[in-house]
PyMOL Python script that loads the backbone (N, CA, C, O; Angstrom):
from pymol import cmd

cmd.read_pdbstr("""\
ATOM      1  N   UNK A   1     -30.899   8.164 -24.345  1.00  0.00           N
ATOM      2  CA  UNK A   1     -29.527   7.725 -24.304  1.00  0.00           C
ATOM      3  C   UNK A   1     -28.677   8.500 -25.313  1.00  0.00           C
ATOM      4  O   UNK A   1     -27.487   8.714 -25.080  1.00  0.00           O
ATOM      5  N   UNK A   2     -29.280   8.924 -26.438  1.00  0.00           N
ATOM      6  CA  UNK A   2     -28.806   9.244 -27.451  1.00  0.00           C
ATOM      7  C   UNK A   2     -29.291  10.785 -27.607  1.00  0.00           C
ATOM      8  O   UNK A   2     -30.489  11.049 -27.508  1.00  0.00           O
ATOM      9  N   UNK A   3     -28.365  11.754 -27.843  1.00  0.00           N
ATOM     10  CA  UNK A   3     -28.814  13.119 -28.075  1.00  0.00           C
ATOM     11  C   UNK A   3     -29.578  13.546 -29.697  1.00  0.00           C
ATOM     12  O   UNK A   3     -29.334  13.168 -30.843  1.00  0.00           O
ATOM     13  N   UNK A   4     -30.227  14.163 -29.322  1.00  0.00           N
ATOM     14  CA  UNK A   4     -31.182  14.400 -30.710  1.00  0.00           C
ATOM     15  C   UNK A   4     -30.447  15.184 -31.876  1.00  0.00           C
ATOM     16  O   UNK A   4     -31.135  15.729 -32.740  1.00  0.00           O
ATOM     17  N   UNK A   5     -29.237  15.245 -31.913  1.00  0.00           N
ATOM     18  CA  UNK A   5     -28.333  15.510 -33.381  1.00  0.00           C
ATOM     19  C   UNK A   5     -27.926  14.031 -33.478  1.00  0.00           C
ATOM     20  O   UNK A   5     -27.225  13.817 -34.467  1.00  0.00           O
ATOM     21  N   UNK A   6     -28.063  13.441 -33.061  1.00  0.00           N
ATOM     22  CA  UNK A   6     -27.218  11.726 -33.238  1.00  0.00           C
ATOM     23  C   UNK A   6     -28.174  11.560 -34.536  1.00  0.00           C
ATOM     24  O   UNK A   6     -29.327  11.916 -34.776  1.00  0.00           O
ATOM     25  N   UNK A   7     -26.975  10.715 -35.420  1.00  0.00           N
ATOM     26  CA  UNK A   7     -27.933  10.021 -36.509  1.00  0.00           C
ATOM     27  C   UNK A   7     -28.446   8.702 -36.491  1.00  0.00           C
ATOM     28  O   UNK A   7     -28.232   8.239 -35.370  1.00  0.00           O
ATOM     29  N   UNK A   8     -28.893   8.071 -37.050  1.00  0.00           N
ATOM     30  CA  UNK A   8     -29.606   6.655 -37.156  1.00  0.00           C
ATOM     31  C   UNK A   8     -28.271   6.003 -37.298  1.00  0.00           C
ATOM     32  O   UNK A   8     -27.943   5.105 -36.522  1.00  0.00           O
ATOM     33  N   UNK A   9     -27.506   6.403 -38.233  1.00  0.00           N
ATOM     34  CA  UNK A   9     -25.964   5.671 -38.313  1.00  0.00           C
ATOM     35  C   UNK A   9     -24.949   5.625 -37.398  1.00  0.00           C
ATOM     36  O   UNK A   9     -24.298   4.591 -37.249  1.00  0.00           O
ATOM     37  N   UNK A  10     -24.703   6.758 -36.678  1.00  0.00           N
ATOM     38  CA  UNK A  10     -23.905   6.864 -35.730  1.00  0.00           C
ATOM     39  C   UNK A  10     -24.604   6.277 -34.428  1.00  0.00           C
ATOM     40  O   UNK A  10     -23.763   6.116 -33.544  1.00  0.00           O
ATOM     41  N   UNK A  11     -26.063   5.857 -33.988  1.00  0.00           N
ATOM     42  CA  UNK A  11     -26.906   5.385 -33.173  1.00  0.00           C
ATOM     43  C   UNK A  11     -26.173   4.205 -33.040  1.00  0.00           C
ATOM     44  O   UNK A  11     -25.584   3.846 -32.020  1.00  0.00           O
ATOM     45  N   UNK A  12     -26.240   3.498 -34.318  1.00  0.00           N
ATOM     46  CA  UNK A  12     -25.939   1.597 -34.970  1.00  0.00           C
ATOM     47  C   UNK A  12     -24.447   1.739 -34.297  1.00  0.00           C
ATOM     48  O   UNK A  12     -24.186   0.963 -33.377  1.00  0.00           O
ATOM     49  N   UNK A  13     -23.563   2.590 -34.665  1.00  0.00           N
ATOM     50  CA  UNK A  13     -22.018   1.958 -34.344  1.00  0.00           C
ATOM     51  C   UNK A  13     -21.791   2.278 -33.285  1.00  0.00           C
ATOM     52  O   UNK A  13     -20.695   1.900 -32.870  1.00  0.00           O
ATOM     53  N   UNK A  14     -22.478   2.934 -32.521  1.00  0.00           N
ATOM     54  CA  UNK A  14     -22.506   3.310 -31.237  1.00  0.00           C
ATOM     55  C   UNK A  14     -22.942   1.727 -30.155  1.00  0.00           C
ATOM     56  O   UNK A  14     -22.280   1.163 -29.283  1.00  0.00           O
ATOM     57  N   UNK A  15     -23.885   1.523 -30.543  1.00  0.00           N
ATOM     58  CA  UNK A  15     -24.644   0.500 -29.928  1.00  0.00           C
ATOM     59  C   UNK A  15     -23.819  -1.003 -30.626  1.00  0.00           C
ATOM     60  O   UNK A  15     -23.985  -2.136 -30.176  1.00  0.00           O
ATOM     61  N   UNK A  16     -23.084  -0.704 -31.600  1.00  0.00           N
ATOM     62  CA  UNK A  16     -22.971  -2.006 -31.967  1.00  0.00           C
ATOM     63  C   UNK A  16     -21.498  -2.140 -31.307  1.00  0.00           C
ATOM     64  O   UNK A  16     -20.817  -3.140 -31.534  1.00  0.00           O
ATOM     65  N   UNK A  17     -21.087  -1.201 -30.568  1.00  0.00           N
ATOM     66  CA  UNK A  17     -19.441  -1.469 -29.926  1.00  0.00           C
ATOM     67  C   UNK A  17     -19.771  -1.210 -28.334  1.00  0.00           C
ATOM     68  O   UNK A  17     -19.089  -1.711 -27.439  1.00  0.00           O
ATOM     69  N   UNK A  18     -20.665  -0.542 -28.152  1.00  0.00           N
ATOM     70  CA  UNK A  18     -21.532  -0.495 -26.466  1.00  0.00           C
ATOM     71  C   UNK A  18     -20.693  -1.447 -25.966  1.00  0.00           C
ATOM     72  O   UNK A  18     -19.613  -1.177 -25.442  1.00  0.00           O
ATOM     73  N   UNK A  19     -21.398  -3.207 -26.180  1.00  0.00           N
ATOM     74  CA  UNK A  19     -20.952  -3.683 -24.855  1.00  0.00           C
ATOM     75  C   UNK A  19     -19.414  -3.692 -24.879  1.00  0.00           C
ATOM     76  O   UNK A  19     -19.005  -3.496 -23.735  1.00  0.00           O
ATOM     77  N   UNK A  20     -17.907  -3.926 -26.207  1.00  0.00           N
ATOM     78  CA  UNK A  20     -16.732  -3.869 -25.836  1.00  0.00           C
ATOM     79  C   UNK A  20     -16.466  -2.754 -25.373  1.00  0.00           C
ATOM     80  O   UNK A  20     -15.341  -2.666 -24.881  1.00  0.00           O
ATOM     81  N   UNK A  21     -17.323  -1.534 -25.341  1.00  0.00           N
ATOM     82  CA  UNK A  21     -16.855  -0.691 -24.587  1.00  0.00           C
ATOM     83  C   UNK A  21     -17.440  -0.787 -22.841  1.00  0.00           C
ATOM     84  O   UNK A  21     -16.554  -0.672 -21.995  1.00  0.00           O
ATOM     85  N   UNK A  22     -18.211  -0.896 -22.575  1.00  0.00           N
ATOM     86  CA  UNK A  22     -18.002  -1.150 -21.161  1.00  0.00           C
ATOM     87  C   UNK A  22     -17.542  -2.080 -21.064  1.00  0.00           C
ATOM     88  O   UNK A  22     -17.705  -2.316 -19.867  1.00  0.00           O
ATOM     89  N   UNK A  23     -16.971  -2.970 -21.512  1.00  0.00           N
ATOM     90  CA  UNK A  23     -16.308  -4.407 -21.158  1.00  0.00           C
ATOM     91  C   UNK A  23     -14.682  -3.731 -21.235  1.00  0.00           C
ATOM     92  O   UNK A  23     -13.787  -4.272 -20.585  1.00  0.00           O
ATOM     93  N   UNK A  24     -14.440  -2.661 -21.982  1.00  0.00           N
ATOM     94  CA  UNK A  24     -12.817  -2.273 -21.625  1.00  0.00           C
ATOM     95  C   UNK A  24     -12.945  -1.393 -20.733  1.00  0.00           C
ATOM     96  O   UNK A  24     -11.843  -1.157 -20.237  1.00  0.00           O
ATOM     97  N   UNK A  25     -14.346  -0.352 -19.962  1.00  0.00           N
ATOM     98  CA  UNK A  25     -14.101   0.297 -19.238  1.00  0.00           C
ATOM     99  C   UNK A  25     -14.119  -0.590 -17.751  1.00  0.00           C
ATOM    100  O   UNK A  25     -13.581  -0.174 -16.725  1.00  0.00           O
ATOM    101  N   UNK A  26     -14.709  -1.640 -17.841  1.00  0.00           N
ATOM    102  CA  UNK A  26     -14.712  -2.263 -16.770  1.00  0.00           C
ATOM    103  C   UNK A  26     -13.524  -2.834 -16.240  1.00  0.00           C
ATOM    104  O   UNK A  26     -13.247  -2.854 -15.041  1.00  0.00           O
ATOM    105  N   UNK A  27     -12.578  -3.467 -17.491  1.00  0.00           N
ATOM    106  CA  UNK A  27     -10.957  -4.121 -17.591  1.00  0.00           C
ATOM    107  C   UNK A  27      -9.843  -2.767 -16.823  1.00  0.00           C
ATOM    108  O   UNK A  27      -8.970  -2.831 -15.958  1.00  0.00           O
ATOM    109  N   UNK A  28     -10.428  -1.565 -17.672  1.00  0.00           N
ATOM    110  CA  UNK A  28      -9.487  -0.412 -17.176  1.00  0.00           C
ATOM    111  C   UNK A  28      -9.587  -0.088 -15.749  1.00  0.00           C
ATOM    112  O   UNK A  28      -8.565   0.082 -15.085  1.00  0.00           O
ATOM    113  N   UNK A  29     -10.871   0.018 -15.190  1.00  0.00           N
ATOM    114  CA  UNK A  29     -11.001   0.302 -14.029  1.00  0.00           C
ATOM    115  C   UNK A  29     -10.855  -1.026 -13.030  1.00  0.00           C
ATOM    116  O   UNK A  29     -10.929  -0.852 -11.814  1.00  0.00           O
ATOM    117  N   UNK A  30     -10.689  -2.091 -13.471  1.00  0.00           N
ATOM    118  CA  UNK A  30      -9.919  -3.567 -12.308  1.00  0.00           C
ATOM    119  C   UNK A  30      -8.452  -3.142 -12.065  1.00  0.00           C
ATOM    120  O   UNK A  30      -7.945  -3.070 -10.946  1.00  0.00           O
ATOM    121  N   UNK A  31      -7.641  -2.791 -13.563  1.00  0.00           N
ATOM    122  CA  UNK A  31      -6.423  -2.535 -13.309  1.00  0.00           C
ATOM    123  C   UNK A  31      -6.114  -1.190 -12.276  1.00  0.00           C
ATOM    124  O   UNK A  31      -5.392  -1.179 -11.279  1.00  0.00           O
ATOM    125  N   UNK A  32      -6.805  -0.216 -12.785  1.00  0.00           N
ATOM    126  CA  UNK A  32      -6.468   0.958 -11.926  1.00  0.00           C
ATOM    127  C   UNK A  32      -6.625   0.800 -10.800  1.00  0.00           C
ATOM    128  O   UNK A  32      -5.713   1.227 -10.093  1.00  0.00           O
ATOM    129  N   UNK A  33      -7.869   0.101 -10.063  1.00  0.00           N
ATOM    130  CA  UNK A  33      -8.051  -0.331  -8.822  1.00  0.00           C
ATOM    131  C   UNK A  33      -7.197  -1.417  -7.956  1.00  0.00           C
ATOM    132  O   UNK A  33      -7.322  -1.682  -6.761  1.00  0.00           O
ATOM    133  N   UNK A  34      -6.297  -1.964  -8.905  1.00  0.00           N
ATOM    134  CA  UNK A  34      -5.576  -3.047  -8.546  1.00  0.00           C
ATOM    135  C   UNK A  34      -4.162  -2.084  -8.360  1.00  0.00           C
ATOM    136  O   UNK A  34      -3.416  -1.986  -7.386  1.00  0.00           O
ATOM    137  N   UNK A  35      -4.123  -1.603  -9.330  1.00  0.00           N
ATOM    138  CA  UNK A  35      -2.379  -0.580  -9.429  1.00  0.00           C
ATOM    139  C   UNK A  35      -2.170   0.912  -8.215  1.00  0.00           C
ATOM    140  O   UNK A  35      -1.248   1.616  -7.804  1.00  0.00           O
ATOM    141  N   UNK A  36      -3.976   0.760  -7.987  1.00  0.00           N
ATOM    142  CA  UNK A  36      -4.608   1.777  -6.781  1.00  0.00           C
ATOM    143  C   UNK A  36      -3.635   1.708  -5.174  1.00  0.00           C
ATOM    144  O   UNK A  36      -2.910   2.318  -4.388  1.00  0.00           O
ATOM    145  N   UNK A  37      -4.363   0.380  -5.520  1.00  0.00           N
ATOM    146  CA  UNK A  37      -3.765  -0.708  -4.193  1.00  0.00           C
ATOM    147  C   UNK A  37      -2.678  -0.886  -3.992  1.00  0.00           C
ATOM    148  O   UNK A  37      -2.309  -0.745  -2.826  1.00  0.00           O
ATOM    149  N   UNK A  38      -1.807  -1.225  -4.894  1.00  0.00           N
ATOM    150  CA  UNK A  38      -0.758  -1.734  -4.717  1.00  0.00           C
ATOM    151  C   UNK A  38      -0.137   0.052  -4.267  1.00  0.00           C
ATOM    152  O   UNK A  38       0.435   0.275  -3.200  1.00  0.00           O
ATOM    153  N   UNK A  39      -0.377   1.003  -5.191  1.00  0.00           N
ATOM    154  CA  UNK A  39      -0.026   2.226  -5.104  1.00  0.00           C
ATOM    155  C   UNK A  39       0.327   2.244  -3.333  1.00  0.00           C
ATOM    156  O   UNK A  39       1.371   2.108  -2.695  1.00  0.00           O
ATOM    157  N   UNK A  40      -0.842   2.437  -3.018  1.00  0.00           N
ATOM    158  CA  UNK A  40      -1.014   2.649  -1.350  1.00  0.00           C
ATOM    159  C   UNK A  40      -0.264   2.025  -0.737  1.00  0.00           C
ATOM    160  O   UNK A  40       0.685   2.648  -0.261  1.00  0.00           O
ATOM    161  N   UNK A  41      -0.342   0.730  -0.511  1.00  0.00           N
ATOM    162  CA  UNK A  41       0.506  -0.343   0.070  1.00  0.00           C
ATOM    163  C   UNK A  41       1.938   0.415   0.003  1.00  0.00           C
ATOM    164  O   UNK A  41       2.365   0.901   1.050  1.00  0.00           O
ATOM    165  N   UNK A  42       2.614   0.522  -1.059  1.00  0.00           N
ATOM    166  CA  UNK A  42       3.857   0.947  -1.095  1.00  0.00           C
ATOM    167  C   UNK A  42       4.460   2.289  -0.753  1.00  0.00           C
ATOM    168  O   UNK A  42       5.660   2.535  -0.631  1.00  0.00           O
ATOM    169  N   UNK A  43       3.151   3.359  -0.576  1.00  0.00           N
ATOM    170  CA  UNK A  43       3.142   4.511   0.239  1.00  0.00           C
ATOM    171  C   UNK A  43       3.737   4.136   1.639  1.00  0.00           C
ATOM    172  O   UNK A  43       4.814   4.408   2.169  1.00  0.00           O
ATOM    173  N   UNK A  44       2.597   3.382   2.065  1.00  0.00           N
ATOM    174  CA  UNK A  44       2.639   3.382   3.408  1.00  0.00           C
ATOM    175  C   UNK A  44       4.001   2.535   3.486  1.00  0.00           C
ATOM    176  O   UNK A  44       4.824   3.393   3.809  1.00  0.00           O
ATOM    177  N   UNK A  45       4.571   1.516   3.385  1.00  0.00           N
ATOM    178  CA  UNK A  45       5.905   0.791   3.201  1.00  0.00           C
ATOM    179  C   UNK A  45       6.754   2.035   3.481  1.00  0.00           C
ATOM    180  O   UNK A  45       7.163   2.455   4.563  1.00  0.00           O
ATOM    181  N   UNK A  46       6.957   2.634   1.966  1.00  0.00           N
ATOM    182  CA  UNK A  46       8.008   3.948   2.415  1.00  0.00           C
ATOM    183  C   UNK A  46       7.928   5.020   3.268  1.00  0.00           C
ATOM    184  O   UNK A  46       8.917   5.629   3.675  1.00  0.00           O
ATOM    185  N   UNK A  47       6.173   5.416   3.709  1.00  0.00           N
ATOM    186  CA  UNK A  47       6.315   5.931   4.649  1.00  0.00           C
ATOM    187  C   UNK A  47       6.918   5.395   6.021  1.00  0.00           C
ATOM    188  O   UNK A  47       7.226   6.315   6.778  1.00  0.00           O
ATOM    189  N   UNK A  48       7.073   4.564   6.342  1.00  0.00           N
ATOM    190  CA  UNK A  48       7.132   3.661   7.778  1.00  0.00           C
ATOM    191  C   UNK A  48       8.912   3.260   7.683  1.00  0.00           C
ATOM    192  O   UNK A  48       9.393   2.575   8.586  1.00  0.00           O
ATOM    193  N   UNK A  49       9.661   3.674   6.705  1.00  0.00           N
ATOM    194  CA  UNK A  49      11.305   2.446   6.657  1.00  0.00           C
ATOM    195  C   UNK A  49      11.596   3.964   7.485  1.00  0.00           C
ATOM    196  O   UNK A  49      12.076   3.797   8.606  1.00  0.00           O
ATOM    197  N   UNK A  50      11.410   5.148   7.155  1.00  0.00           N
ATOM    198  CA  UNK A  50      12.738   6.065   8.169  1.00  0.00           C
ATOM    199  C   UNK A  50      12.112   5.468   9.327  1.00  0.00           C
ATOM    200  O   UNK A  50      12.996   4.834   9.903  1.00  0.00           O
ATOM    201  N   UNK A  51      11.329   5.393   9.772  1.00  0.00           N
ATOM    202  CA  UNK A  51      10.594   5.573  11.231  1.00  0.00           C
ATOM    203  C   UNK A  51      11.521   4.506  11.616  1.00  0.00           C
ATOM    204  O   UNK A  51      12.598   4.925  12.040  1.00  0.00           O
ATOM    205  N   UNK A  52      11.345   2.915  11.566  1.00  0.00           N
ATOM    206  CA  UNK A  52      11.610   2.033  11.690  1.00  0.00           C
ATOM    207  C   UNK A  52      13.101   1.870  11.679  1.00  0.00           C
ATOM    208  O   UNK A  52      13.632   1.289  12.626  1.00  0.00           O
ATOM    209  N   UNK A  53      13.704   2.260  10.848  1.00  0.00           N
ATOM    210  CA  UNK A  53      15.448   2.652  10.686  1.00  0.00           C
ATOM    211  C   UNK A  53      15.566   3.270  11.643  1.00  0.00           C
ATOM    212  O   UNK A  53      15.836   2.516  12.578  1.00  0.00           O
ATOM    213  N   UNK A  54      15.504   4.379  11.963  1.00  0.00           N
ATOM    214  CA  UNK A  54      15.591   5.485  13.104  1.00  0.00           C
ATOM    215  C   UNK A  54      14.916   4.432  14.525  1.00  0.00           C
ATOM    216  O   UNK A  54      15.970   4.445  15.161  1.00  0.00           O
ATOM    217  N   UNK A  55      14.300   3.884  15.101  1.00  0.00           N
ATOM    218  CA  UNK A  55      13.939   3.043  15.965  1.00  0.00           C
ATOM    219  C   UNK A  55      15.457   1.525  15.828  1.00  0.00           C
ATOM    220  O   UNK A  55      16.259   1.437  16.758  1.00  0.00           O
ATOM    221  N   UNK A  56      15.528   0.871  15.006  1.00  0.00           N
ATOM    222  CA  UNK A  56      16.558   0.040  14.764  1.00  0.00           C
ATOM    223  C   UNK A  56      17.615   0.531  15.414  1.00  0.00           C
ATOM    224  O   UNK A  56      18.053  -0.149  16.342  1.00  0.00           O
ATOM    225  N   UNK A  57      18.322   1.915  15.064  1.00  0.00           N
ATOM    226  CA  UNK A  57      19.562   2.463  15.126  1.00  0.00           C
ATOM    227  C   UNK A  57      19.626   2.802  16.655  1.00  0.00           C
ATOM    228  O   UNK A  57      20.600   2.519  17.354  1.00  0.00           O
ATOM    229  N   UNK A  58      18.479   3.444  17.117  1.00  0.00           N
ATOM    230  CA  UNK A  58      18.363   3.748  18.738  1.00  0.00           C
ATOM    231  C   UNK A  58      18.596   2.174  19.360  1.00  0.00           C
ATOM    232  O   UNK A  58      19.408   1.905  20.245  1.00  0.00           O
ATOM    233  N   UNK A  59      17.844   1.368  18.798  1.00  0.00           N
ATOM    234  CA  UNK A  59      17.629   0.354  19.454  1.00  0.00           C
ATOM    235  C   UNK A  59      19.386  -0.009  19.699  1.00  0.00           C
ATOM    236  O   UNK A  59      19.921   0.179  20.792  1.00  0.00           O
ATOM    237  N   UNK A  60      19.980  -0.437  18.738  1.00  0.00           N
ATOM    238  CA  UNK A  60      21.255  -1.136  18.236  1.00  0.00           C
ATOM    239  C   UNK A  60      22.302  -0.039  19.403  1.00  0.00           C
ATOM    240  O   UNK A  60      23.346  -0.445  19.914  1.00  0.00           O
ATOM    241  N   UNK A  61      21.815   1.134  19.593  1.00  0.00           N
ATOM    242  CA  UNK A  61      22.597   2.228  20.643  1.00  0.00           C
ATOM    243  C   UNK A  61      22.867   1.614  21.774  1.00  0.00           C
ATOM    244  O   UNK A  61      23.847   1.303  22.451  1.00  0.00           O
ATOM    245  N   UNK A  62      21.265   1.493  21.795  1.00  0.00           N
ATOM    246  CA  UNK A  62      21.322   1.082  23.528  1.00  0.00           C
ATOM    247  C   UNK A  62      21.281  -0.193  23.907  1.00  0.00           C
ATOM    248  O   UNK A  62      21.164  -0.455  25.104  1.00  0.00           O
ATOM    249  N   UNK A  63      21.394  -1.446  22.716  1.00  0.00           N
ATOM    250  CA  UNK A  63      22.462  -2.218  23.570  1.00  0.00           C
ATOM    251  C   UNK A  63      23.682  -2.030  23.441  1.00  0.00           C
ATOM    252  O   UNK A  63      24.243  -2.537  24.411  1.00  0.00           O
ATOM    253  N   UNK A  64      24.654  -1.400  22.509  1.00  0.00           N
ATOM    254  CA  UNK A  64      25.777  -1.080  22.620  1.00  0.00           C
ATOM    255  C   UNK A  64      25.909  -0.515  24.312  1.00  0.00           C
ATOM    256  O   UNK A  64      26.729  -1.034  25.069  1.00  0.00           O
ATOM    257  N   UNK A  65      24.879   0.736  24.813  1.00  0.00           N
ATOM    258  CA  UNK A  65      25.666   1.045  26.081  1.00  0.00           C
ATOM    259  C   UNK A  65      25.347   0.253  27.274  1.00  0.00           C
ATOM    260  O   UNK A  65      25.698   0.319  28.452  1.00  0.00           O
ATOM    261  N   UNK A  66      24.516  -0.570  26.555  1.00  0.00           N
ATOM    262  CA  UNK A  66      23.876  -1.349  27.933  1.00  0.00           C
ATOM    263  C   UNK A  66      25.105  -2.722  28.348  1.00  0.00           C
ATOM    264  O   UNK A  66      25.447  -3.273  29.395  1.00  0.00           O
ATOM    265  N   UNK A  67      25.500  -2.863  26.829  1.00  0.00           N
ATOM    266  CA  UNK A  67      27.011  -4.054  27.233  1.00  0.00           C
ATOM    267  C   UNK A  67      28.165  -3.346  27.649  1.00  0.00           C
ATOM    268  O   UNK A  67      29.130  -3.876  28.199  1.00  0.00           O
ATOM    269  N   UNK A  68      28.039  -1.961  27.342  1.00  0.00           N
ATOM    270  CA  UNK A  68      29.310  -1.396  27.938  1.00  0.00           C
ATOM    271  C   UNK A  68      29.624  -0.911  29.208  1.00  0.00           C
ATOM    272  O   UNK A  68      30.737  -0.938  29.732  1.00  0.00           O
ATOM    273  N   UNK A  69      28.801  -0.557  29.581  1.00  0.00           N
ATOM    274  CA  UNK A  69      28.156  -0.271  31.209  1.00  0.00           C
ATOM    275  C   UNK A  69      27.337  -1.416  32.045  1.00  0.00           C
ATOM    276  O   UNK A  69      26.708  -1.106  33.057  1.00  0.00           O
ATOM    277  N   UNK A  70      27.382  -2.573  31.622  1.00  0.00           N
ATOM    278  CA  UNK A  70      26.722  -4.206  32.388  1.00  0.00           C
ATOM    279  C   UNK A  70      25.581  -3.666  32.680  1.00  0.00           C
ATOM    280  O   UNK A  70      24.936  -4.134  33.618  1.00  0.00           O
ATOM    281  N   UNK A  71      25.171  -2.746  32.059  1.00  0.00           N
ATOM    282  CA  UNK A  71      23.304  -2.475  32.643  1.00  0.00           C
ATOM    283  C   UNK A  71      22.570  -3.843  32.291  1.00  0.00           C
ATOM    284  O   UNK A  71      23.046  -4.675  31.520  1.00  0.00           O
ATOM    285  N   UNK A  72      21.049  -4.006  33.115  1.00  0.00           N
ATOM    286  CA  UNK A  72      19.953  -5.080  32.526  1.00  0.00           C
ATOM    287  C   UNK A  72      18.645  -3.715  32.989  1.00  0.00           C
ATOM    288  O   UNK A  72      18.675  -3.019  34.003  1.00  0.00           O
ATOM    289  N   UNK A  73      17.781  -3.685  32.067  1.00  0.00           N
ATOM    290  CA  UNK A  73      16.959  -3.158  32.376  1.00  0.00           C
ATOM    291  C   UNK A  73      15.992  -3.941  33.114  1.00  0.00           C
ATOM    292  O   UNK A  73      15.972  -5.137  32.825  1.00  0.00           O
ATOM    293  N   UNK A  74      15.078  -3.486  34.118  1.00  0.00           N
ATOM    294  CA  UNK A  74      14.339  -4.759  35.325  1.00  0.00           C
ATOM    295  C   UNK A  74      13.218  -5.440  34.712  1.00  0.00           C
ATOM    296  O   UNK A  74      12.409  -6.014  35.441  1.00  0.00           O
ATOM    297  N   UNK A  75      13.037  -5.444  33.072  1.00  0.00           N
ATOM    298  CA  UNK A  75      12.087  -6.608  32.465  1.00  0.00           C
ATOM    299  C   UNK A  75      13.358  -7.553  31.768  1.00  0.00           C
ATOM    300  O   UNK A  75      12.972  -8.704  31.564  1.00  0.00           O
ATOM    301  N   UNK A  76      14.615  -7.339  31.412  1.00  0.00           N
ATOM    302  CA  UNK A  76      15.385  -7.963  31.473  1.00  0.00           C
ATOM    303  C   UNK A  76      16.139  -8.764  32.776  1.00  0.00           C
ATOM    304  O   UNK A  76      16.308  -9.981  32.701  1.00  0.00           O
ATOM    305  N   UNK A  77      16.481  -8.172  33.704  1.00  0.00           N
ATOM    306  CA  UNK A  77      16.397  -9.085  35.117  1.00  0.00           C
ATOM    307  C   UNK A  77      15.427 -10.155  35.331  1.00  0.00           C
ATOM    308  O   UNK A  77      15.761 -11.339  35.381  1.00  0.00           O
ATOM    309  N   UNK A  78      14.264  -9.754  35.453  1.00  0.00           N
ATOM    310  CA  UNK A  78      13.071 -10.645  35.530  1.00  0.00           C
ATOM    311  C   UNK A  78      12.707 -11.497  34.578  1.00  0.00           C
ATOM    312  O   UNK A  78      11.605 -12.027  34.715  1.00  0.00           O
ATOM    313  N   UNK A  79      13.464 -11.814  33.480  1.00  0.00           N
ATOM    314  CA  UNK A  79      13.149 -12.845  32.557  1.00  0.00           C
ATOM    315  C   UNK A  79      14.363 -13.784  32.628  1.00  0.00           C
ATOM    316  O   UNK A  79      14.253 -14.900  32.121  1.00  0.00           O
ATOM    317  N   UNK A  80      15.540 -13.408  33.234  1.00  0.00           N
ATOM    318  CA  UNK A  80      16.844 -14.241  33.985  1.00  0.00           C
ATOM    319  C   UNK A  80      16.229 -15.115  35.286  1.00  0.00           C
ATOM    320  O   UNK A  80      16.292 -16.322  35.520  1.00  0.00           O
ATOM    321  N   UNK A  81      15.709 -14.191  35.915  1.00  0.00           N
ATOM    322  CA  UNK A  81      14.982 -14.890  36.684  1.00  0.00           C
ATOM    323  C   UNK A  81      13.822 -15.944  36.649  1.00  0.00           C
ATOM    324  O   UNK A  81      13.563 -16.674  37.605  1.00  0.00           O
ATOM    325  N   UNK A  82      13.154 -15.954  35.465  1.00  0.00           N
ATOM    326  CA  UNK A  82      12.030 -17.135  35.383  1.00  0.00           C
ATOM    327  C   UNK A  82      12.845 -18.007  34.915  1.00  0.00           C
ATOM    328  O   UNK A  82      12.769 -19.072  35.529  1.00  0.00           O
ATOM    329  N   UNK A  83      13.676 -17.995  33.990  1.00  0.00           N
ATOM    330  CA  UNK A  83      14.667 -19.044  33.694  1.00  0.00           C
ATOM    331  C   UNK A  83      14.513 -20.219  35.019  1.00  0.00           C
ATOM    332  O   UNK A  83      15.227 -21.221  35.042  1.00  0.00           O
TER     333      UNK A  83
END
""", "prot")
cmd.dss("prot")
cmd.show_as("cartoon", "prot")
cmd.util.cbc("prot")
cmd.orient("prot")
């Protein structure tokens, strides 16, 4: 575990802080894995708002021309009709 220039002293303070040290590498790596996550999540969020904006705005188009021209598209007819 220990390389053969290590001293008997530096062995002791080594071993005597061991476990708070994997106990903060373990704390560091929950957060990073947690801040990981969240990271991603919010990638993908901002990747997806133009898409979705740009789909909204088409959308919001074509009912504008669809009330201006009395169009129904024929899955819109057919749901007047189950009425």
């Amino acid at each position: 575990m220990f390389s053969g220039k290590c001293s008997t002293a530096a062995k002791q303070i080594i071993e005597s802080i061991g476990s708070e040290l994997v106990a903060l590498y373990d704390d560091s790596k929950n957060v990073f894995t947690e801040f990981y996550g969240k990271y991603v999540l919010n990638s993908l969020i901002v990747e997806s708002l133009i898409p979705l904006a740009v789909l909204n705005y088409i959308n919001i188009a074509l009912q504008e021309l669809k009330k201006e021209n009395n169009i129904l598209l024929n899955a819109e007819f057919n749901k007047i009709g189950v009425k």
